[in-house]
C-alpha positions as CSV (number, residue, x, y, z in Angstrom):
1,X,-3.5,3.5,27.9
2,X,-2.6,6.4,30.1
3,X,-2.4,9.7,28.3
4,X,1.5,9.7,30.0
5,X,2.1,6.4,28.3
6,X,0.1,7.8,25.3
7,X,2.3,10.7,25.0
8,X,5.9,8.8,25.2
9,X,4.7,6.5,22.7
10,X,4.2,9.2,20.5
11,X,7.8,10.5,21.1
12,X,8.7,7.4,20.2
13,X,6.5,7.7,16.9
14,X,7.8,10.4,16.3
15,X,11.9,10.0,16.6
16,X,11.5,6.9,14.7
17,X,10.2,9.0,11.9
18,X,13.2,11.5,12.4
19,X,15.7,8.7,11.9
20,X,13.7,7.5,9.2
21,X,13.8,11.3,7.6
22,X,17.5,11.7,8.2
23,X,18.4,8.0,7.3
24,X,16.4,8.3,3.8
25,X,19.2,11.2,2.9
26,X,17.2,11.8,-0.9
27,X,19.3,13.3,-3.3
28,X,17.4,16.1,-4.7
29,X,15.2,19.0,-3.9
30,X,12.0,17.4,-5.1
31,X,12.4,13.5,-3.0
32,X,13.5,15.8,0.1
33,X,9.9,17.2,-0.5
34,X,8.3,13.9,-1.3
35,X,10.2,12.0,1.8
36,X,9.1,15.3,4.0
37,X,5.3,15.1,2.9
38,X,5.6,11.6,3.9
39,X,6.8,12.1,7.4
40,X,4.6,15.0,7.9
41,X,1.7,12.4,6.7
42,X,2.8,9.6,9.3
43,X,3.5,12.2,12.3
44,X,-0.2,13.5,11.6
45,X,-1.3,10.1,11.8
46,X,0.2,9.1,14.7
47,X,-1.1,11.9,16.6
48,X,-4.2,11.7,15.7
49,X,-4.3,8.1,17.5
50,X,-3.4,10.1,20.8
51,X,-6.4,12.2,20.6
52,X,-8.3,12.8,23.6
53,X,-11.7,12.9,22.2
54,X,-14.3,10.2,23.3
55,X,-14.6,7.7,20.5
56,X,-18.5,7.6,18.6
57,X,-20.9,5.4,19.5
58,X,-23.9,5.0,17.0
59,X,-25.9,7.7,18.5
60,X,-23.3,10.2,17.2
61,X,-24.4,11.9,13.7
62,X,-20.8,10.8,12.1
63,X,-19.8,7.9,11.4
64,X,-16.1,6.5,12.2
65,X,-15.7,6.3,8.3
66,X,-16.1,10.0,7.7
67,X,-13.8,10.7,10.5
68,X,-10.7,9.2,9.5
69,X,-7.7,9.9,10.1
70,X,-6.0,8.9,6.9
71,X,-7.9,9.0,3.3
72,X,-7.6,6.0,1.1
73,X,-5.5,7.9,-1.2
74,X,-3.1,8.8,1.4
75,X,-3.5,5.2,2.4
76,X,-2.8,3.6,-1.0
77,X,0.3,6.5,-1.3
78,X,1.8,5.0,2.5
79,X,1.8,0.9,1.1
80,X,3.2,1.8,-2.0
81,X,5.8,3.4,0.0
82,X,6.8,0.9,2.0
83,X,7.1,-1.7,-1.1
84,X,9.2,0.9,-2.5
85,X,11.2,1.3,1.0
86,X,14.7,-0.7,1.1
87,X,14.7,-0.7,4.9
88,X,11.2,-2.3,5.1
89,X,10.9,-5.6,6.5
90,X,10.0,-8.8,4.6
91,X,6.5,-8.9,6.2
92,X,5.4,-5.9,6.1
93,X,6.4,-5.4,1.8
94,X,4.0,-8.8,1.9
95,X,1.1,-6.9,4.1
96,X,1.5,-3.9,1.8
97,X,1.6,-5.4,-1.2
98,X,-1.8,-7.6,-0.3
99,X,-3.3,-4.0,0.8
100,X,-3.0,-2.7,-2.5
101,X,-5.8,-4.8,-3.7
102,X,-8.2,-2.3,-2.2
103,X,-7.0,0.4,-4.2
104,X,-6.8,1.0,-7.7
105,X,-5.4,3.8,-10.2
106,X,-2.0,4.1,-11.9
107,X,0.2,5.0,-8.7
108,X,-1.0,1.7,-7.2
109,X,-1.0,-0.6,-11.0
110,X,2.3,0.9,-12.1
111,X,3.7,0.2,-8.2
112,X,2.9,-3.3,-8.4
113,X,3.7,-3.6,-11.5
114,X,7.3,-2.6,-11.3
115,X,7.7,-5.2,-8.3
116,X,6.7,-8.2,-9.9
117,X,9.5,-7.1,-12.4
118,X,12.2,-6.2,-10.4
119,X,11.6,-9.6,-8.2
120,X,11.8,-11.2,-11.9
121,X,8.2,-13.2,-11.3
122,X,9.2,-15.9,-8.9
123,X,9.6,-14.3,-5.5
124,X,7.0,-14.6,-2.7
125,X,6.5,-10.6,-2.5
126,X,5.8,-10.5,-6.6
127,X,3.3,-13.4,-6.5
128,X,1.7,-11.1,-3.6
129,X,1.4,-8.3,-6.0
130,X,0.2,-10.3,-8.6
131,X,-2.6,-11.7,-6.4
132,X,-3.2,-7.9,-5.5
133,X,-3.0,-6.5,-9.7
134,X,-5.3,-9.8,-10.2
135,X,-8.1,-8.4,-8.0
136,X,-7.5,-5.0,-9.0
137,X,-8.1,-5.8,-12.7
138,X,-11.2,-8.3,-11.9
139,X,-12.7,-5.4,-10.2
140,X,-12.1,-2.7,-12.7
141,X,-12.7,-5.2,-15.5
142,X,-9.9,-3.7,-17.5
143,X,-6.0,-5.1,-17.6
144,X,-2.9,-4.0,-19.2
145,X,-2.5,-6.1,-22.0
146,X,1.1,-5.1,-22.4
147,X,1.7,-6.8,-19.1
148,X,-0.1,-9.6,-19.4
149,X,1.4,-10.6,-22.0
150,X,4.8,-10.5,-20.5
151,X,3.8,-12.5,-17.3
152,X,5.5,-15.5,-16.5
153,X,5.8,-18.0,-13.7
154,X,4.4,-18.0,-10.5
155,X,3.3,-14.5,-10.7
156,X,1.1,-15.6,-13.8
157,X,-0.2,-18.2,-12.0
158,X,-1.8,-15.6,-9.4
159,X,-3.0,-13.2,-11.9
160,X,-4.8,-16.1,-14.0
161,X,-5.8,-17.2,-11.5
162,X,-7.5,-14.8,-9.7
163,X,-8.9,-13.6,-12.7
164,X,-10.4,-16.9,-14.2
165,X,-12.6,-17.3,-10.9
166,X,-13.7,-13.7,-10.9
167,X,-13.4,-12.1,-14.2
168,X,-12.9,-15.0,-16.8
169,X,-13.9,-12.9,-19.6
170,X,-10.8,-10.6,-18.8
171,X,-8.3,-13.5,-19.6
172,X,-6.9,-14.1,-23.3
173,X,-8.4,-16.0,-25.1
174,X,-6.2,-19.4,-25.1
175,X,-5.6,-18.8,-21.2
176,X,-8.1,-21.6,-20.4
Protein backbone atom coordinates (compact mmCIF):
# COMPACT_ATOMS: atom_id res chain seq x y z
CA UNK A 1 0.00 0.00 0.00
CA UNK A 2 1.32 3.42 -0.77
CA UNK A 3 2.01 5.53 2.31
CA UNK A 4 -0.61 8.16 0.24
CA UNK A 5 -3.19 5.44 0.20
CA UNK A 6 -1.95 4.50 3.70
CA UNK A 7 -2.55 7.91 4.95
CA UNK A 8 -6.23 8.48 3.47
CA UNK A 9 -7.15 5.24 4.88
CA UNK A 10 -6.31 6.35 8.03
CA UNK A 11 -8.46 9.58 7.65
CA UNK A 12 -10.96 7.33 6.93
CA UNK A 13 -10.22 5.40 10.28
CA UNK A 14 -10.25 8.08 11.85
CA UNK A 15 -13.64 10.07 10.85
CA UNK A 16 -15.42 6.89 11.26
CA UNK A 17 -14.35 6.94 14.77
CA UNK A 18 -15.53 10.66 15.05
CA UNK A 19 -19.05 9.73 13.97
CA UNK A 20 -18.85 6.93 16.09
CA UNK A 21 -17.74 9.40 19.20
CA UNK A 22 -20.48 11.92 18.30
CA UNK A 23 -23.16 9.28 17.30
CA UNK A 24 -22.58 7.39 20.81
CA UNK A 25 -23.95 10.87 22.56
CA UNK A 26 -23.33 9.14 26.46
CA UNK A 27 -25.21 10.67 28.95
CA UNK A 28 -22.85 11.43 31.68
CA UNK A 29 -19.44 12.69 32.57
CA UNK A 30 -18.02 9.28 33.36
CA UNK A 31 -19.32 7.12 29.74
CA UNK A 32 -18.09 10.44 27.84
CA UNK A 33 -14.72 9.34 29.49
CA UNK A 34 -15.19 5.67 28.94
CA UNK A 35 -16.52 6.24 25.05
CA UNK A 36 -13.40 8.82 24.72
CA UNK A 37 -10.72 6.29 26.18
CA UNK A 38 -12.18 3.99 23.64
CA UNK A 39 -11.73 6.06 20.62
CA UNK A 40 -8.45 7.35 21.76
CA UNK A 41 -7.63 3.29 22.07
CA UNK A 42 -8.84 2.54 18.38
CA UNK A 43 -7.24 5.87 16.81
CA UNK A 44 -3.87 4.63 18.46
CA UNK A 45 -4.41 1.40 16.95
CA UNK A 46 -5.13 2.39 13.73
CA UNK A 47 -2.11 4.41 13.45
CA UNK A 48 0.01 2.22 14.54
CA UNK A 49 -0.91 -0.06 11.34
CA UNK A 50 0.41 3.04 9.24
CA UNK A 51 3.82 2.91 10.71
CA UNK A 52 6.69 3.23 8.57
CA UNK A 53 8.95 1.01 10.35
CA UNK A 54 10.33 -2.18 8.50
CA UNK A 55 8.45 -5.13 9.98
CA UNK A 56 10.93 -7.94 12.07
CA UNK A 57 12.22 -10.73 10.69
CA UNK A 58 13.64 -13.48 13.08
CA UNK A 59 17.10 -11.97 13.21
CA UNK A 60 15.64 -9.03 15.11
CA UNK A 61 16.06 -9.35 19.13
CA UNK A 62 12.08 -8.68 19.58
CA UNK A 63 9.69 -10.64 18.78
CA UNK A 64 6.26 -9.41 16.94
CA UNK A 65 4.46 -10.54 20.31
CA UNK A 66 6.26 -8.02 22.51
CA UNK A 67 5.67 -5.37 20.05
CA UNK A 68 2.12 -5.22 19.81
CA UNK A 69 0.11 -2.77 19.16
CA UNK A 70 -2.79 -3.61 21.39
CA UNK A 71 -2.44 -5.69 24.83
CA UNK A 72 -4.78 -8.49 25.42
CA UNK A 73 -6.56 -6.55 28.07
CA UNK A 74 -7.17 -3.78 25.82
CA UNK A 75 -8.09 -6.48 23.37
CA UNK A 76 -10.62 -8.30 25.63
CA UNK A 77 -11.89 -4.45 26.74
CA UNK A 78 -12.50 -3.67 22.55
CA UNK A 79 -14.83 -7.21 21.93
CA UNK A 80 -16.71 -6.70 24.90
CA UNK A 81 -17.40 -3.41 23.50
CA UNK A 82 -18.67 -4.27 20.47
CA UNK A 83 -21.13 -7.00 22.05
CA UNK A 84 -22.22 -4.23 24.16
CA UNK A 85 -22.40 -1.76 20.91
CA UNK A 86 -26.20 -1.36 19.47
CA UNK A 87 -24.87 -0.27 16.16
CA UNK A 88 -22.65 -3.34 15.69
CA UNK A 89 -23.33 -5.63 13.06
CA UNK A 90 -24.72 -9.18 13.42
CA UNK A 91 -21.36 -10.71 12.40
CA UNK A 92 -19.08 -9.03 14.00
CA UNK A 93 -21.21 -9.44 17.88
CA UNK A 94 -20.73 -13.33 16.61
CA UNK A 95 -16.78 -12.80 15.94
CA UNK A 96 -16.50 -10.92 19.25
CA UNK A 97 -18.32 -12.95 21.25
CA UNK A 98 -16.20 -16.28 19.89
CA UNK A 99 -12.90 -13.95 20.73
CA UNK A 100 -13.74 -13.79 24.18
CA UNK A 101 -12.78 -17.35 24.70
CA UNK A 102 -9.21 -16.30 24.77
CA UNK A 103 -9.69 -14.15 27.63
CA UNK A 104 -10.76 -14.59 30.92
CA UNK A 105 -11.59 -12.42 34.25
CA UNK A 106 -14.78 -10.79 35.41
CA UNK A 107 -15.07 -7.94 32.65
CA UNK A 108 -15.07 -10.63 30.02
CA UNK A 109 -17.47 -13.65 32.38
CA UNK A 110 -19.87 -11.03 33.58
CA UNK A 111 -19.91 -9.57 29.68
CA UNK A 112 -20.92 -12.82 28.32
CA UNK A 113 -22.86 -13.53 30.87
CA UNK A 114 -25.25 -10.66 30.69
CA UNK A 115 -25.65 -11.58 26.77
CA UNK A 116 -26.75 -14.95 27.06
CA UNK A 117 -29.44 -13.31 29.41
CA UNK A 118 -30.63 -10.50 27.58
CA UNK A 119 -30.88 -12.77 24.23
CA UNK A 120 -33.00 -15.10 26.76
CA UNK A 121 -30.77 -18.40 25.83
CA UNK A 122 -32.01 -19.24 22.40
CA UNK A 123 -30.33 -16.74 20.04
CA UNK A 124 -27.38 -17.59 17.79
CA UNK A 125 -25.12 -14.67 19.43
CA UNK A 126 -25.99 -16.24 23.15
CA UNK A 127 -25.12 -19.89 22.11
CA UNK A 128 -21.78 -18.11 20.81
CA UNK A 129 -21.11 -16.77 24.18
CA UNK A 130 -21.94 -19.73 25.80
CA UNK A 131 -19.49 -21.78 23.58
CA UNK A 132 -16.96 -18.88 24.59
CA UNK A 133 -18.01 -18.92 28.89
CA UNK A 134 -17.70 -22.92 28.18
CA UNK A 135 -14.07 -22.67 27.24
CA UNK A 136 -13.33 -20.03 29.61
CA UNK A 137 -14.55 -22.12 32.53
CA UNK A 138 -12.77 -25.52 31.22
CA UNK A 139 -9.70 -23.56 31.13
CA UNK A 140 -9.80 -21.86 34.45
CA UNK A 141 -11.47 -25.02 35.95
CA UNK A 142 -13.81 -22.92 38.01
CA UNK A 143 -17.57 -21.87 36.91
CA UNK A 144 -20.20 -19.80 38.38
CA UNK A 145 -22.49 -22.12 39.94
CA UNK A 146 -25.17 -19.42 40.22
CA UNK A 147 -25.25 -19.42 36.48
CA UNK A 148 -25.11 -22.63 35.73
CA UNK A 149 -27.76 -23.38 37.45
CA UNK A 150 -29.92 -20.98 35.65
CA UNK A 151 -28.90 -22.15 32.02
CA UNK A 152 -31.38 -23.26 29.78
CA UNK A 153 -31.80 -24.23 26.22
CA UNK A 154 -29.53 -23.96 23.54
CA UNK A 155 -27.07 -21.96 25.42
CA UNK A 156 -26.88 -24.94 28.00
CA UNK A 157 -26.32 -27.15 25.38
CA UNK A 158 -22.95 -25.29 24.49
CA UNK A 159 -21.70 -24.80 27.89
CA UNK A 160 -22.35 -28.67 28.69
CA UNK A 161 -21.08 -29.38 26.13
CA UNK A 162 -18.01 -27.87 25.79
CA UNK A 163 -17.39 -28.61 29.23
CA UNK A 164 -18.13 -32.50 29.30
CA UNK A 165 -15.32 -32.98 26.52
CA UNK A 166 -12.84 -30.78 28.27
CA UNK A 167 -13.54 -30.38 31.75
CA UNK A 168 -16.13 -33.13 32.76
CA UNK A 169 -15.33 -32.89 36.37
CA UNK A 170 -16.52 -29.16 36.25
CA UNK A 171 -20.17 -30.33 35.26
CA UNK A 172 -22.93 -31.07 38.12
CA UNK A 173 -23.24 -33.98 39.11
CA UNK A 174 -26.49 -35.39 37.25
CA UNK A 175 -25.38 -33.36 34.07
CA UNK A 176 -24.31 -36.67 32.45
Amino acid sequence: MTANGGGKLLLAATAACDVYDAAAAPSGPRQRTMVGSRILQMRTWLEGLFRKEPLSTMDDEVSLESRAEISPEERAVLLVGILDDPTAREDEKFDAAMDLEDFSGPVVETCLIRIIRAEDFTSVLAQHCAESLGGIWARTGRVDPAFMAQLRGPAKSEVFGILGIRAPHLLPPNAL
